[in-house]
N, C-alpha and C positions, 0 to 999 in steps of 0.2 A: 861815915857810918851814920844810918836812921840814928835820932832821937830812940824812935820807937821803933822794933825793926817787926815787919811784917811777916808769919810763916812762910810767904812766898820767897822774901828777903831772903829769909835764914836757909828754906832750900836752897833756893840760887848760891848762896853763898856755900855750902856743902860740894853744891858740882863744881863751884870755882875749886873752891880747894883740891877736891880732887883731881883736877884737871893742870891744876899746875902746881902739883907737889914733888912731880918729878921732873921740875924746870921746861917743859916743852908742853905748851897746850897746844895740841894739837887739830887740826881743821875736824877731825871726824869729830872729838870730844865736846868744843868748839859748837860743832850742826848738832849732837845730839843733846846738848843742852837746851838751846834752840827747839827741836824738837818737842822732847819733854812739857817746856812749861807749856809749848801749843797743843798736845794733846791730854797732859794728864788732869783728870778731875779736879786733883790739890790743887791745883794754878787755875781755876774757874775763877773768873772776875781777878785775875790780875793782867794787868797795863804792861801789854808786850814791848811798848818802847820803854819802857823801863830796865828791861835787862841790861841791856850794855850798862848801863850808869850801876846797877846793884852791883854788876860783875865787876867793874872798877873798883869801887867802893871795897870791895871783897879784896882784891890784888894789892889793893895800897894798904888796907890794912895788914895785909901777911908782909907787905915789904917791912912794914916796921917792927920795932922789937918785941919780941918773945907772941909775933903777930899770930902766929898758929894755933897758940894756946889762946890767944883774945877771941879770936876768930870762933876757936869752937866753944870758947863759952858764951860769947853772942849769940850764937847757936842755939844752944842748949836755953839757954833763957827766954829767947822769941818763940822757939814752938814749944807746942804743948804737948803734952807727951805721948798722945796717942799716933801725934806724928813723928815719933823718933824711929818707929823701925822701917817708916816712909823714907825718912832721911840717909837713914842709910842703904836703903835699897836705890836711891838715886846715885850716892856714893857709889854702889859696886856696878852700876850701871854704867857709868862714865867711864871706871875704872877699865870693866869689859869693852869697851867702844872701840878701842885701837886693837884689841883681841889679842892684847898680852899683860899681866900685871905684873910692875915692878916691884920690887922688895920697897920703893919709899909708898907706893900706893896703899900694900900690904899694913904697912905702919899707919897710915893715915885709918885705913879700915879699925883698927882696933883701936889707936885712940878715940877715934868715933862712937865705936862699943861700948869701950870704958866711958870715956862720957855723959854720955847718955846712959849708961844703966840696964845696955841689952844683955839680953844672955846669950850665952853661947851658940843654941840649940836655933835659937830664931836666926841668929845671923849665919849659923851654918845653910840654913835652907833657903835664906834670900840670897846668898853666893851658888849654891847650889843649882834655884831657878835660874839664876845669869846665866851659868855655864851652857846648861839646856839652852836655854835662847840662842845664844850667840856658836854654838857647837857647827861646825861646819860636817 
């Protein structure tokens, strides 16, 4: 883990976790992280070889103890807070990506909430937009 971890860190670090919280990251979750940091605004001027090594960085910290809760208060501490309902919109983006959510994703999303300080109403309708997206 950065010294100093960078908002692009702390996202990345967001999609990791949710991408492997229910033990199987899988190739779509995987490409659309990938994805992500190549198109979205927030990741303007960050260093695309970089991800694999955050996304490590991210995994070894959940392998160790009580790594989940470290992880999201790393989190929570690197960005600032006008990016937290960005973070969790990356969050239910991942989550959407295999276009099924698990009950351990589900979990992740809300301690994500609580964490961070969102309310209910905002994280209803950034789950909401997902659905719409990805709605076959």
């Amino acid at each position: 883990m950065p010294e100093t971890m960078s908002h692009h860190e702390a996202l990345i670090y967001v999609m990791v976790m949710m991408s492997a919280v229910d033990t199987a990251m899988t190739d779509t979750e995987l490409e659309r992280i990938g994805r992500l940091t190549r198109f979205l605004p927030v990741f303007d001027g960050f260093d695309h070889d970089h991800l694999i090594h955050a996304a490590r960085e991210c995994t070894a910290l959940l392998d160790g103890p009580e790594g989940l809760d470290i992880a999201l208060e790393v989190v929570r501490e690197a960005l600032p807070a006008r990016l937290y309902d960005t973070a969790y919109a990356l969050a239910v983006e991942i989550a959407a990506a295999d276009l099924s959510i698990r009950l351990e994703e589900i979990r992740l999303l809300q301690l994500l909430r609580d964490r961070l300080g969102l309310d209910k109403l905002t994280c209803a309708a950034i789950e909401r937009g997902a659905m719409a997206r990805f709605r076959k």
